[in-house]
Backbone as XML, in Angstrom:
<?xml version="1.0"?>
<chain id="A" units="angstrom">
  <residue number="1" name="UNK">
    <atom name="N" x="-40.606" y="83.085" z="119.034"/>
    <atom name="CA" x="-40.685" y="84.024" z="117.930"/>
    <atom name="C" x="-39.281" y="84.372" z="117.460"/>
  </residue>
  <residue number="2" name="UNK">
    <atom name="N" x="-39.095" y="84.266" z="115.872"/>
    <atom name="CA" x="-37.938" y="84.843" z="115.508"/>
    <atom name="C" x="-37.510" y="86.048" z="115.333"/>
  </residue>
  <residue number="3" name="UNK">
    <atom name="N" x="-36.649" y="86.829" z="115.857"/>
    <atom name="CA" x="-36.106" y="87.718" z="115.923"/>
    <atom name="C" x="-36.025" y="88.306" z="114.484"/>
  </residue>
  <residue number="4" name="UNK">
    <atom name="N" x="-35.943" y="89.353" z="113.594"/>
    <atom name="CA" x="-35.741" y="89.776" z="112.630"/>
    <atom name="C" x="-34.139" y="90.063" z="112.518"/>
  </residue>
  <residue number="5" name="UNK">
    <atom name="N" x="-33.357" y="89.896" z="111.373"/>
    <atom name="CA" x="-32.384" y="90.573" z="111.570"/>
    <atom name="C" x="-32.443" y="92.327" z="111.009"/>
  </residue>
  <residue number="6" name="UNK">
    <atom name="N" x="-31.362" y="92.956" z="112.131"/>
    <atom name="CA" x="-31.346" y="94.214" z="111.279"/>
    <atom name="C" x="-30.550" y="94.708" z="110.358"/>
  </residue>
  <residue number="7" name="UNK">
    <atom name="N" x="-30.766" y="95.764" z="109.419"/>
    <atom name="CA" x="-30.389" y="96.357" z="108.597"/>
    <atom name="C" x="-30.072" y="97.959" z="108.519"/>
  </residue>
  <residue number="8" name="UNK">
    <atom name="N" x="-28.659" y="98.575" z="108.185"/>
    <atom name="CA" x="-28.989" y="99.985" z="108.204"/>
    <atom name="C" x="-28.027" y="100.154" z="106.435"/>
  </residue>
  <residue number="9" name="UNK">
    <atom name="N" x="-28.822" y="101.102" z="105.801"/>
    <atom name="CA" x="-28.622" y="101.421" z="104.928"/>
    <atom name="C" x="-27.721" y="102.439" z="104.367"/>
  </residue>
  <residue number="10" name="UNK">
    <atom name="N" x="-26.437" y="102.635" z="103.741"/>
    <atom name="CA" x="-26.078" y="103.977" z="103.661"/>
    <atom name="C" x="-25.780" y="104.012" z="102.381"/>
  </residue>
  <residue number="11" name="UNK">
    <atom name="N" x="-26.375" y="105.073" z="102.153"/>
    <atom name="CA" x="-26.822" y="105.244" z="100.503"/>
    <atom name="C" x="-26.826" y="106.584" z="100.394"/>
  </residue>
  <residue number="12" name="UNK">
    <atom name="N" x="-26.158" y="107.313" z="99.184"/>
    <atom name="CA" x="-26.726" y="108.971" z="99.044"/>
    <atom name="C" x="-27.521" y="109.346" z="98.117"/>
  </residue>
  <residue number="13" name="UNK">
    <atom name="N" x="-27.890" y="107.783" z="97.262"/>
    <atom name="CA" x="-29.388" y="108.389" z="96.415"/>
    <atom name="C" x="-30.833" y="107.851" z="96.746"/>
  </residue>
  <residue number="14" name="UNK">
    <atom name="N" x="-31.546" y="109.072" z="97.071"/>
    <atom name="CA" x="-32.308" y="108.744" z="97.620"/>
    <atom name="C" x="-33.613" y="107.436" z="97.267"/>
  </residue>
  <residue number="15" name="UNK">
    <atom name="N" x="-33.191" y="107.396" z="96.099"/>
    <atom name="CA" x="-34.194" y="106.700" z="95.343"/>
    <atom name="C" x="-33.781" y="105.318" z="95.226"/>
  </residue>
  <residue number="16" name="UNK">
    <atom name="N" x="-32.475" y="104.727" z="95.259"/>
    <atom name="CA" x="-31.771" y="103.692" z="95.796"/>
    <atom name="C" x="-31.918" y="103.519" z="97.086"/>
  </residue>
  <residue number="17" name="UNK">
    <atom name="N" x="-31.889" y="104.154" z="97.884"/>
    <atom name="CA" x="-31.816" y="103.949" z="99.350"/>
    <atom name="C" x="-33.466" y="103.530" z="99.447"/>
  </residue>
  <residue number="18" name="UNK">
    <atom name="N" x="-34.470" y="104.561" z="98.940"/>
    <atom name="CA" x="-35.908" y="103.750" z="98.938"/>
    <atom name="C" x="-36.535" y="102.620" z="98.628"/>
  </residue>
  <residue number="19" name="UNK">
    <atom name="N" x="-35.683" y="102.259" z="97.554"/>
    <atom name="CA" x="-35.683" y="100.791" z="96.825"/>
    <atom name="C" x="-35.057" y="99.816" z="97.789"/>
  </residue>
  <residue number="20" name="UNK">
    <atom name="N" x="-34.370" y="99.746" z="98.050"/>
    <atom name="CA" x="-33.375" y="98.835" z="99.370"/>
    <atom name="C" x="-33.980" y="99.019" z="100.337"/>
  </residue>
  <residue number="21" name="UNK">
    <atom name="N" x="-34.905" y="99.860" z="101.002"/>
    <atom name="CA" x="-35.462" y="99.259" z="102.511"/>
    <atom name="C" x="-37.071" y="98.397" z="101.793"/>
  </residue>
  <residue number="22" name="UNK">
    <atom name="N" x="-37.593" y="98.955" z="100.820"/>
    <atom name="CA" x="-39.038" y="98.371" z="100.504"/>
    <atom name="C" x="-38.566" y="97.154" z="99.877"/>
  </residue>
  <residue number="23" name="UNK">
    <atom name="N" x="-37.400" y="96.700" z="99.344"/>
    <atom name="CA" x="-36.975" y="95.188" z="98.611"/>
    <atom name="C" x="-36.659" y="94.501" z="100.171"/>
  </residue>
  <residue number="24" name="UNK">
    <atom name="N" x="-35.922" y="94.799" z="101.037"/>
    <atom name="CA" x="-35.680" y="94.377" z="102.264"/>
    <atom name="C" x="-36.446" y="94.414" z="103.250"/>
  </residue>
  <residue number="25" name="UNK">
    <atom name="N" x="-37.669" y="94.988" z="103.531"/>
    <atom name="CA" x="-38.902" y="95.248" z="104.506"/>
    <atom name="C" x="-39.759" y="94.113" z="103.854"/>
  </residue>
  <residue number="26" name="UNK">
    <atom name="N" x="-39.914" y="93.648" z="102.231"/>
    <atom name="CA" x="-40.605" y="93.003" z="102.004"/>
    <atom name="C" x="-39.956" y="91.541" z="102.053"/>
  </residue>
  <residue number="27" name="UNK">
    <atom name="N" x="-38.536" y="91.103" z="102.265"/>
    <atom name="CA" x="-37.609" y="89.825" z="102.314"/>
    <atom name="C" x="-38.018" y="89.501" z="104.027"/>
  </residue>
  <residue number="28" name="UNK">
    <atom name="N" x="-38.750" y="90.542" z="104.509"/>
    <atom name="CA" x="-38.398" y="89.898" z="106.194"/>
    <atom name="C" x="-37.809" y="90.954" z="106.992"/>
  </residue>
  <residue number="29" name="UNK">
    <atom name="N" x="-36.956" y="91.751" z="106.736"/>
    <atom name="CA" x="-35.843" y="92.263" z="107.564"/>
    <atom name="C" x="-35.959" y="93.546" z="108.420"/>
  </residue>
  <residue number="30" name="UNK">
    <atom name="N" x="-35.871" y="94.128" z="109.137"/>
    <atom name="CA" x="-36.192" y="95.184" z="109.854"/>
    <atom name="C" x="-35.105" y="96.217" z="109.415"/>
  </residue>
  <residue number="31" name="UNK">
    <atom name="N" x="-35.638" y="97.345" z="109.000"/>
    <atom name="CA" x="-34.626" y="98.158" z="108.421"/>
    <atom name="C" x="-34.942" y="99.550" z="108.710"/>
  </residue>
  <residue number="32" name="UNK">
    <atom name="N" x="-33.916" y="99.828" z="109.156"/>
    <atom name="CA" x="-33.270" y="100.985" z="110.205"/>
    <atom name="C" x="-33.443" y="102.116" z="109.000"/>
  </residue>
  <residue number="33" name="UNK">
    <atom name="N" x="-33.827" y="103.389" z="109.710"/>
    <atom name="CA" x="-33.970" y="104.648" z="108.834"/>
    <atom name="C" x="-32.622" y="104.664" z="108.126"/>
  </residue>
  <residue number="34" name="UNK">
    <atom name="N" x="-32.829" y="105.039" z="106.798"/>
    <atom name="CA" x="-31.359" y="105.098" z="106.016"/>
    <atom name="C" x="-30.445" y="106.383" z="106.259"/>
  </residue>
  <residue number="35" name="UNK">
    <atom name="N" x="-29.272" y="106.098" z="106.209"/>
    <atom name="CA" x="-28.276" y="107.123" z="106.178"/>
    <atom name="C" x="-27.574" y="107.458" z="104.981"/>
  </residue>
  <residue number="36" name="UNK">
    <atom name="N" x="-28.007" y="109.107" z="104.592"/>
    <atom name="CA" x="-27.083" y="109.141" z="103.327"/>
    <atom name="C" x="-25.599" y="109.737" z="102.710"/>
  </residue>
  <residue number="37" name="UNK">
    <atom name="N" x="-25.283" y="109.600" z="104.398"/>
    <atom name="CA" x="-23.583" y="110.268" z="104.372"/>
    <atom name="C" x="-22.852" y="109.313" z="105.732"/>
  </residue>
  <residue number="38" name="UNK">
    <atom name="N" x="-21.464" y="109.229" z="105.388"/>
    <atom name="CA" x="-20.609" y="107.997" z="106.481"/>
    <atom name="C" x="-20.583" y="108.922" z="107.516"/>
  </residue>
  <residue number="39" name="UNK">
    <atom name="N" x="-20.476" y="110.336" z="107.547"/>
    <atom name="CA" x="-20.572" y="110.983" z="109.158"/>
    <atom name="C" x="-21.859" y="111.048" z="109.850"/>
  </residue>
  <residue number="40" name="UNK">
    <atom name="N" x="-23.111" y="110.766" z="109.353"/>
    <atom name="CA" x="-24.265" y="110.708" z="110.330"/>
    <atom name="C" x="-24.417" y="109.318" z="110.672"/>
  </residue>
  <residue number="41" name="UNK">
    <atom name="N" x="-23.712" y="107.902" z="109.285"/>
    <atom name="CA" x="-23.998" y="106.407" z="109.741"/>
    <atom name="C" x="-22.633" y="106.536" z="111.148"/>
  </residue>
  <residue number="42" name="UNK">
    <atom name="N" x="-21.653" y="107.194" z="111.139"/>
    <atom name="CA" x="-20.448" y="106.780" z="112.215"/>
    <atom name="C" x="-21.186" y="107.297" z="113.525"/>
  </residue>
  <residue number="43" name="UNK">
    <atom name="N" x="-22.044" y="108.760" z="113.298"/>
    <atom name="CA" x="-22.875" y="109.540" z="114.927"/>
    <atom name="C" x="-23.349" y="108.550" z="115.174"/>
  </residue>
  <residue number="44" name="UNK">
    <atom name="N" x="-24.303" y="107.565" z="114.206"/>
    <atom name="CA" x="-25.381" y="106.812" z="115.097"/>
    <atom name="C" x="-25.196" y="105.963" z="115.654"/>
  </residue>
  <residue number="45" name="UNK">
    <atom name="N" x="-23.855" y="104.653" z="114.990"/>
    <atom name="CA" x="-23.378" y="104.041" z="115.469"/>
    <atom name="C" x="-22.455" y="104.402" z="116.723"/>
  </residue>
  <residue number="46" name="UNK">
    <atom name="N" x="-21.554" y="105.432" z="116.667"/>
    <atom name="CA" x="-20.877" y="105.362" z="118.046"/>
    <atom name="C" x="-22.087" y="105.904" z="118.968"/>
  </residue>
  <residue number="47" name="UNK">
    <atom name="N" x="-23.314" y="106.676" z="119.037"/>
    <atom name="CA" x="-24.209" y="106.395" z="119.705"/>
    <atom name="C" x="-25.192" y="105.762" z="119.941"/>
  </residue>
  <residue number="48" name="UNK">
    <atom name="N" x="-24.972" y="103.986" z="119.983"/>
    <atom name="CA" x="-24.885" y="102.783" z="120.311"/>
    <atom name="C" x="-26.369" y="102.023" z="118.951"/>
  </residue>
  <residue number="49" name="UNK">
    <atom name="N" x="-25.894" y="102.986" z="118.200"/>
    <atom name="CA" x="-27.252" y="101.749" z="116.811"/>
    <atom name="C" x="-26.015" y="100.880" z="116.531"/>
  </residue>
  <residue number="50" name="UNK">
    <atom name="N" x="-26.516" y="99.779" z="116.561"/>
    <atom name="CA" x="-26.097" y="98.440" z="116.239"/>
    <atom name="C" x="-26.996" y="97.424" z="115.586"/>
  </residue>
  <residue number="51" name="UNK">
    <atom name="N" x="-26.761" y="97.516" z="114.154"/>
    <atom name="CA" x="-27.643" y="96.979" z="113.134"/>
    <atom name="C" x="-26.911" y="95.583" z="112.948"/>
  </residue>
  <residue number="52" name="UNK">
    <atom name="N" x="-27.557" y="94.480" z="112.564"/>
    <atom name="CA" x="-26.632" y="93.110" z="112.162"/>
    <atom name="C" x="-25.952" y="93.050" z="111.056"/>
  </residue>
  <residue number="53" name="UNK">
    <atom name="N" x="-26.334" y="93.833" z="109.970"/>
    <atom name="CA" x="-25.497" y="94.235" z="108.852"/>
    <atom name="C" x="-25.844" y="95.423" z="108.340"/>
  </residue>
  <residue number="54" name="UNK">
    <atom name="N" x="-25.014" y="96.195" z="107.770"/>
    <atom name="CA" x="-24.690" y="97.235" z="107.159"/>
    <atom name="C" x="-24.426" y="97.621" z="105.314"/>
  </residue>
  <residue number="55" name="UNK">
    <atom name="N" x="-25.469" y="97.812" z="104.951"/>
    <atom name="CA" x="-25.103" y="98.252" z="103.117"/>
    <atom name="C" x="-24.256" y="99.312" z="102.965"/>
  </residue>
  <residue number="56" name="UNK">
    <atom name="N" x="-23.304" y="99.202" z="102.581"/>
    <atom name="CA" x="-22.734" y="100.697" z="102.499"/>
    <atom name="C" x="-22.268" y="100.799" z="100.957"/>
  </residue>
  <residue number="57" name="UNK">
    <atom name="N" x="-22.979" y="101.964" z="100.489"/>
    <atom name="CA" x="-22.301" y="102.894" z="99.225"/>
    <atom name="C" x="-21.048" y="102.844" z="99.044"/>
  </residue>
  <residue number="58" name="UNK">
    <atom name="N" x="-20.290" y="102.140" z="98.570"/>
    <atom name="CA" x="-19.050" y="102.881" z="98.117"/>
    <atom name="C" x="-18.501" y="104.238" z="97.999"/>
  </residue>
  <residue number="59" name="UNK">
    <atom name="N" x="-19.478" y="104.268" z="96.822"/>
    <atom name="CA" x="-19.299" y="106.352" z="96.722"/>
    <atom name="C" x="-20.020" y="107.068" z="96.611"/>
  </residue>
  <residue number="60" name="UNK">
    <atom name="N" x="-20.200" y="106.866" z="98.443"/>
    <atom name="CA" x="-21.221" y="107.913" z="99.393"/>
    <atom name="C" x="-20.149" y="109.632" z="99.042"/>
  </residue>
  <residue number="61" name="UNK">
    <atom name="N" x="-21.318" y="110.304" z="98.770"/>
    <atom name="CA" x="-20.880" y="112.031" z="98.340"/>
    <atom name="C" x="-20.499" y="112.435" z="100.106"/>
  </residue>
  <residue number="62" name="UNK">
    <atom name="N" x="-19.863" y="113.679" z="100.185"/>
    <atom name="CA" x="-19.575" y="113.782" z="101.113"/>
    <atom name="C" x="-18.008" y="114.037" z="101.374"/>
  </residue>
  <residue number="63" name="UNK">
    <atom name="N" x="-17.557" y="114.424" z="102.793"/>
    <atom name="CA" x="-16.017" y="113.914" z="103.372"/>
    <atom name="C" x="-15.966" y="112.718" z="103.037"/>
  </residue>
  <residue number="64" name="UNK">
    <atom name="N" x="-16.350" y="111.862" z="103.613"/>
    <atom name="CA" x="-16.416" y="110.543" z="103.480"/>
    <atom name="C" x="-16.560" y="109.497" z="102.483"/>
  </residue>
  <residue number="65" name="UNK">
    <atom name="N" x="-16.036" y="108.419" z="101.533"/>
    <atom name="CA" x="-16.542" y="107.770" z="100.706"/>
    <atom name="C" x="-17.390" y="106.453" z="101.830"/>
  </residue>
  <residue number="66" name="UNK">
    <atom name="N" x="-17.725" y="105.409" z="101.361"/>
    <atom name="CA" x="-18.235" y="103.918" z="101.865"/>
    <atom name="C" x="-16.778" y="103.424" z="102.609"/>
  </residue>
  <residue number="67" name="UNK">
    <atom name="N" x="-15.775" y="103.264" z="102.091"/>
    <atom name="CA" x="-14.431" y="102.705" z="102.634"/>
    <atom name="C" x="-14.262" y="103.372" z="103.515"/>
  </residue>
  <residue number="68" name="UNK">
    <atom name="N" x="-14.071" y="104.688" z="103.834"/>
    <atom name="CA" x="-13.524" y="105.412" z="104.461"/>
    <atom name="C" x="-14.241" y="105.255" z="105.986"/>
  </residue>
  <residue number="69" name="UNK">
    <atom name="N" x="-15.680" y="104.869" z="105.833"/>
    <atom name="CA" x="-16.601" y="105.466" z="106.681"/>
    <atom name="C" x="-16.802" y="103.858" z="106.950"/>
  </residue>
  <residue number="70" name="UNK">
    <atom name="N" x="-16.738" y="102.526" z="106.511"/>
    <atom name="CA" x="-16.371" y="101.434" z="107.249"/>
    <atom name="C" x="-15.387" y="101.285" z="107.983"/>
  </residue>
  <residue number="71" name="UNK">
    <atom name="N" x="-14.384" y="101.875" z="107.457"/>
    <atom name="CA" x="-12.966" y="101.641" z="108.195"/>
    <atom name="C" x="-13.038" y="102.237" z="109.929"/>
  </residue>
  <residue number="72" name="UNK">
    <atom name="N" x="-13.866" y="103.318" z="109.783"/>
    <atom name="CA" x="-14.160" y="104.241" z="111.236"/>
    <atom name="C" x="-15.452" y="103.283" z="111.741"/>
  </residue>
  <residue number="73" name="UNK">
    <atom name="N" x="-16.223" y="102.736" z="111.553"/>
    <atom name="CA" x="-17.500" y="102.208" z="112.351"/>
    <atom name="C" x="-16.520" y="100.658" z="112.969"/>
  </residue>
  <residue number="74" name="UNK">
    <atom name="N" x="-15.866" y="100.146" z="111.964"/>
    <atom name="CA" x="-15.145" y="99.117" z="112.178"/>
    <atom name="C" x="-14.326" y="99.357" z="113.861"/>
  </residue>
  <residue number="75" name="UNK">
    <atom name="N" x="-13.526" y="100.537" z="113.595"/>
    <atom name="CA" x="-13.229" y="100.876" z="115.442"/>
    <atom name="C" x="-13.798" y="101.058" z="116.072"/>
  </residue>
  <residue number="76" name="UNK">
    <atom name="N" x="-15.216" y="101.229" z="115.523"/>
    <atom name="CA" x="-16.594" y="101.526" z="117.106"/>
    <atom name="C" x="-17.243" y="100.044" z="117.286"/>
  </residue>
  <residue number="77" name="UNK">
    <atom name="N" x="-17.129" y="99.592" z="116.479"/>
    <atom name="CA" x="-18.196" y="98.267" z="116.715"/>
    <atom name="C" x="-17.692" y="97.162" z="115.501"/>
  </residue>
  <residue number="78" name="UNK">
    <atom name="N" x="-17.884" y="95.619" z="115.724"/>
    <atom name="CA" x="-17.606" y="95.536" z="114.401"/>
    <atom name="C" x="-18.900" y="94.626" z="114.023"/>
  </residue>
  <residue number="79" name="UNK">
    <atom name="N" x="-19.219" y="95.468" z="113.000"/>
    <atom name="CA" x="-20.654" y="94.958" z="112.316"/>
    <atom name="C" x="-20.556" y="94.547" z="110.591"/>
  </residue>
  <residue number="80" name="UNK">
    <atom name="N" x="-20.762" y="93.886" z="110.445"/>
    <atom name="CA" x="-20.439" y="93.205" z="108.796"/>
    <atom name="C" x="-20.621" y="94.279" z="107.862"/>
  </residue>
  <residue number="81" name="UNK">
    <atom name="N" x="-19.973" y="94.373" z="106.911"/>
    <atom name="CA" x="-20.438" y="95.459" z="106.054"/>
    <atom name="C" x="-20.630" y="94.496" z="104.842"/>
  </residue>
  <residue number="82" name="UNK">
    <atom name="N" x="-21.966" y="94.905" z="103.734"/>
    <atom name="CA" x="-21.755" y="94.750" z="102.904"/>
    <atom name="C" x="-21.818" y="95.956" z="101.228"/>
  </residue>
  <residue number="83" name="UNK">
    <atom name="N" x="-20.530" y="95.903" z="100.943"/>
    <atom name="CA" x="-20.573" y="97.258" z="99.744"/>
    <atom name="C" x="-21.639" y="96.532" z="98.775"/>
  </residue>
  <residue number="84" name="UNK">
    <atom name="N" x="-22.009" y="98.184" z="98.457"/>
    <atom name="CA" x="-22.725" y="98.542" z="97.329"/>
    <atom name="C" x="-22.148" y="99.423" z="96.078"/>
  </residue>
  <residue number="85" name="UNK">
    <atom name="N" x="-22.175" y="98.978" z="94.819"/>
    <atom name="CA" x="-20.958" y="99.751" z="93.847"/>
    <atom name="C" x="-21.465" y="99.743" z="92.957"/>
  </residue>
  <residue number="86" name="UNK">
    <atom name="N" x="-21.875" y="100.927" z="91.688"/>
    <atom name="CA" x="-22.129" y="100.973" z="90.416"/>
    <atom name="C" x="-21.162" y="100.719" z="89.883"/>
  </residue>
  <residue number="87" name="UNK">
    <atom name="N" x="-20.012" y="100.571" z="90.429"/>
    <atom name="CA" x="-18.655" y="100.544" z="89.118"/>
    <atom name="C" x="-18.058" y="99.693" z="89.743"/>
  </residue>
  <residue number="88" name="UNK">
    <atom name="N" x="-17.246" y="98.802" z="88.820"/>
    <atom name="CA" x="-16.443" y="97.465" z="89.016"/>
    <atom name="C" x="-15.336" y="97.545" z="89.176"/>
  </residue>
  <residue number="89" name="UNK">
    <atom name="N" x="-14.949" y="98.954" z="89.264"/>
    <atom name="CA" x="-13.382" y="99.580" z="89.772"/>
    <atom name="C" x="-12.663" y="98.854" z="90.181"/>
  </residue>
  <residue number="90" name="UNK">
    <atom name="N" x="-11.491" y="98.249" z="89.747"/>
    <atom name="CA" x="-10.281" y="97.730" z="90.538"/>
    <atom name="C" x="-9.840" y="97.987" z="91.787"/>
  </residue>
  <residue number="91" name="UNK">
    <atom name="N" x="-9.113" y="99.011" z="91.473"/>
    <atom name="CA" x="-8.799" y="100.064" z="92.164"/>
    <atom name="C" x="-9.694" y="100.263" z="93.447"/>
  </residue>
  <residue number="92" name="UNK">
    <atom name="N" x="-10.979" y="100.246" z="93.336"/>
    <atom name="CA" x="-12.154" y="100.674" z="94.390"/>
    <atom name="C" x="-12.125" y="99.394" z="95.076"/>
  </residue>
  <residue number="93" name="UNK">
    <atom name="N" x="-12.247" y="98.274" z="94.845"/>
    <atom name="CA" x="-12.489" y="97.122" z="95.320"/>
    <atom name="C" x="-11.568" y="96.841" z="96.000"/>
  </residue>
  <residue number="94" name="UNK">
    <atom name="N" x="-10.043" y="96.644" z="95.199"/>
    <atom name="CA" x="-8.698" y="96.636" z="96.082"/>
    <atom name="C" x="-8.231" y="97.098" z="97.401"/>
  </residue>
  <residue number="95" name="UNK">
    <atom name="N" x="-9.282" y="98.487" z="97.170"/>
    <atom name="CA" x="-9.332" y="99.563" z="98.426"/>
    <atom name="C" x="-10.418" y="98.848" z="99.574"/>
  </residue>
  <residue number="96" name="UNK">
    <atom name="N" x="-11.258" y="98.369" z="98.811"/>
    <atom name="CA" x="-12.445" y="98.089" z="99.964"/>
    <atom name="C" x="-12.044" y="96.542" z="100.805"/>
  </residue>
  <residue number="97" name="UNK">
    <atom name="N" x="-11.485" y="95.683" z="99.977"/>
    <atom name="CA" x="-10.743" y="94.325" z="100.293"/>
    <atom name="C" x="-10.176" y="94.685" z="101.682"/>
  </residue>
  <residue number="98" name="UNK">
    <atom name="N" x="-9.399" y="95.565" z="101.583"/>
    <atom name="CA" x="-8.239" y="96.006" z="102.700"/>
    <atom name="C" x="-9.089" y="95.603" z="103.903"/>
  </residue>
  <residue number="99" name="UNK">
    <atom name="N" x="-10.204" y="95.866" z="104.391"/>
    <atom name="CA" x="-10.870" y="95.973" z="105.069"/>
    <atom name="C" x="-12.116" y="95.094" z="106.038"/>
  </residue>
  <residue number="100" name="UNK">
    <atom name="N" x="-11.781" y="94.140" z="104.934"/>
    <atom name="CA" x="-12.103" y="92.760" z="105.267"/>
    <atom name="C" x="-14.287" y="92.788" z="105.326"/>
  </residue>
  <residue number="101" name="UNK">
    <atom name="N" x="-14.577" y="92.995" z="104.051"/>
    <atom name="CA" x="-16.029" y="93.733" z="103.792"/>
    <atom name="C" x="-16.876" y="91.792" z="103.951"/>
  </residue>
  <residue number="102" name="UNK">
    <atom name="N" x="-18.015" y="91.948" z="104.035"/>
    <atom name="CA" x="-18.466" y="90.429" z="103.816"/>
    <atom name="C" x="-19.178" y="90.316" z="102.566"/>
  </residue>
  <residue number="103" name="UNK">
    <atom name="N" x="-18.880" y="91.170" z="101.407"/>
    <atom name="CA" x="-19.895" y="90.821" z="100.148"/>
    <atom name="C" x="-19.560" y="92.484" z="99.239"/>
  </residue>
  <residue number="104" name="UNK">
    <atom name="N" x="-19.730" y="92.273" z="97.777"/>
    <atom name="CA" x="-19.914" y="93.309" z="97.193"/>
    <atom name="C" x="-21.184" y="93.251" z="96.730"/>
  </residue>
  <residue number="105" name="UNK">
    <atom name="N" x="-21.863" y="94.156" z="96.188"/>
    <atom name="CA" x="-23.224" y="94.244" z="95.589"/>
    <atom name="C" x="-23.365" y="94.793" z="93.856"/>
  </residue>
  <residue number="106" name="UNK">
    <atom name="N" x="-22.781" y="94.428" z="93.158"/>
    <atom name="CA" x="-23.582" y="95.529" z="91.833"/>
    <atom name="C" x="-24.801" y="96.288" z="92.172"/>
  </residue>
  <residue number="107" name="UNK">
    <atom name="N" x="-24.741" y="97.917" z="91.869"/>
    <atom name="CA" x="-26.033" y="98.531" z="91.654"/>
    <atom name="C" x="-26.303" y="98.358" z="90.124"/>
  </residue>
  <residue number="108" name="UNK">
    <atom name="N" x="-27.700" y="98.209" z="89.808"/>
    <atom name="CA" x="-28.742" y="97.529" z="90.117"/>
    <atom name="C" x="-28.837" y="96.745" z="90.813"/>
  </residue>
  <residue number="109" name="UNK">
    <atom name="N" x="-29.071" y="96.088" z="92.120"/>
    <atom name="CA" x="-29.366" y="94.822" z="92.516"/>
    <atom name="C" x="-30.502" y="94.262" z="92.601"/>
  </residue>
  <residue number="110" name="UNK">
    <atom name="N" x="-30.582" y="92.468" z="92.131"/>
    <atom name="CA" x="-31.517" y="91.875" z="92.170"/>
    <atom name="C" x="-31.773" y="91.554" z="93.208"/>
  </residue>
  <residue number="111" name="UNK">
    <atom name="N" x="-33.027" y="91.230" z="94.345"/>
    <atom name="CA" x="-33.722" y="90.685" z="95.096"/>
    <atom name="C" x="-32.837" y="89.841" z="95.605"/>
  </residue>
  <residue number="112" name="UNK">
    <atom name="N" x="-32.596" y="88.797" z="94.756"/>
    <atom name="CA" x="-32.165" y="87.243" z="95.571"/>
    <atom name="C" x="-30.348" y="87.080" z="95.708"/>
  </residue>
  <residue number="113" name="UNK">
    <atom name="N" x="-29.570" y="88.342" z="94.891"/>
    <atom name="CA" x="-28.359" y="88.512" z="95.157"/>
    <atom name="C" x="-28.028" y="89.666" z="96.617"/>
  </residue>
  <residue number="114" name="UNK">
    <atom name="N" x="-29.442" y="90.574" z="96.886"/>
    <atom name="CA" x="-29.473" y="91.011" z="98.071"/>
    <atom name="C" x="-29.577" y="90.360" z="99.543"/>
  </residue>
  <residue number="115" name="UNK">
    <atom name="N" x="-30.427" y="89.567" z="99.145"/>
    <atom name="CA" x="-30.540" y="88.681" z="100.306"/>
    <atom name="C" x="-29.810" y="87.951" z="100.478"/>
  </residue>
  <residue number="116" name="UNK">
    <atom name="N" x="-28.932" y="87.161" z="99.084"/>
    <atom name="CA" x="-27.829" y="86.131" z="99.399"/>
    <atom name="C" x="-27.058" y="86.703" z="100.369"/>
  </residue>
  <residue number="117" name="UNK">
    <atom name="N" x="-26.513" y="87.746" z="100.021"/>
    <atom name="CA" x="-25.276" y="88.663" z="100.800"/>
    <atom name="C" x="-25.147" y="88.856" z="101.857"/>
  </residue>
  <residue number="118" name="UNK">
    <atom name="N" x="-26.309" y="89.359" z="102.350"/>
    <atom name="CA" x="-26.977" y="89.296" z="103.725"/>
    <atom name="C" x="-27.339" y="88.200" z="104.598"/>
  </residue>
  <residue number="119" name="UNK">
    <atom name="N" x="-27.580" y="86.948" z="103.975"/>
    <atom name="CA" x="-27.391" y="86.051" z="105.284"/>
    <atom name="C" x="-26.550" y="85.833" z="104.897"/>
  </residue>
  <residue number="120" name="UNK">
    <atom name="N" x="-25.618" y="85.315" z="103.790"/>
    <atom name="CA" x="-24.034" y="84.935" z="103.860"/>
    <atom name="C" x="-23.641" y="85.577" z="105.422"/>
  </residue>
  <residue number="121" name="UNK">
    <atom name="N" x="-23.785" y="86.648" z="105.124"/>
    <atom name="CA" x="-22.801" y="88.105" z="106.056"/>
    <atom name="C" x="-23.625" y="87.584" z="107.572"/>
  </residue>
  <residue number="122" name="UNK">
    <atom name="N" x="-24.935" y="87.683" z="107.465"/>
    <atom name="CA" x="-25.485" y="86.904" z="108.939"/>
    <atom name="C" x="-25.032" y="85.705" z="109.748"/>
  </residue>
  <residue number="123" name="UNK">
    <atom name="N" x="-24.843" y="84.694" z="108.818"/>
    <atom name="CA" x="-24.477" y="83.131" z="109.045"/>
    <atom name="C" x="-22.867" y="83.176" z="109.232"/>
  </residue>
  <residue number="124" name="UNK">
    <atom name="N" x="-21.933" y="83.853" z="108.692"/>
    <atom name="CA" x="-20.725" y="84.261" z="108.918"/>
    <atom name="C" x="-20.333" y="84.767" z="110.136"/>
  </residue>
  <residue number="125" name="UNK">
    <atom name="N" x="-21.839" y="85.716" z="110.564"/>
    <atom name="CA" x="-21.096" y="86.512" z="112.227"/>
    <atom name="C" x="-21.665" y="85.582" z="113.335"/>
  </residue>
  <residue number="126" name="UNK">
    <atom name="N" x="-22.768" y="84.512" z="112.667"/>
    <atom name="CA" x="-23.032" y="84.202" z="113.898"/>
    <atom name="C" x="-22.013" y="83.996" z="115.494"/>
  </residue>
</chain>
């Protein structure tokens, strides 16, 4: 039997974050209750959730943006991230590069550019 891969979500709208586990629950994937701020995705992870990839918001509301709050999970564990971004920001991307991310996402995302990303980012860590 094949293993599912997992997924944890960090998103701060809720209605995006609902859309992304029911587009991804229906691709196959097992997907971890969503998180909608980088200080409850960093609690869960340093208390040992270890998802196979990671969506992260860019600009999660909060202390924290998406960069900020990869850069810290990155010293607890290192689990692929892939950003999620309404805006095509230079500047934002430049920032997120630093960091060595496995994929960006445009919000809206389509189905089959979600999933690309995600096994890219899977087949990459194998």
């Amino acid at each position: 039997m094949m293993t599912r891969a997992s997924i944890l979500i960090v998103e701060d709208d809720g209605l995006i974050a609902m859309h992304l586990c029911e587009t991804l629950e229906k691709a196959g994937y097992h997907v971890m209750n969503p998180e909608n701020s980088g200080e409850n995705a960093i609690s869960r992870i340093g208390k040992g959730l270890c998802p196979d990839v990671i969506l992260m918001d860019i600009g999660l509301g909060g202390k924290l943006d998406g960069i900020q709050t990869s850069r810290e999970i990155r010293q607890i564990r290192d689990i692929p991230v892939i950003f999620l971004t309404a805006y095509s920001n230079e500047g934002r991307i430049a920032e997120a590069k630093k960091i060595s991310p496995y994929g960006y996402i445009l919000k809206p995302c389509m189905e089959h550019d979600l999933v690309g990303a995600i096994e890219r980012a899977l087949h990459h860590n194998l």
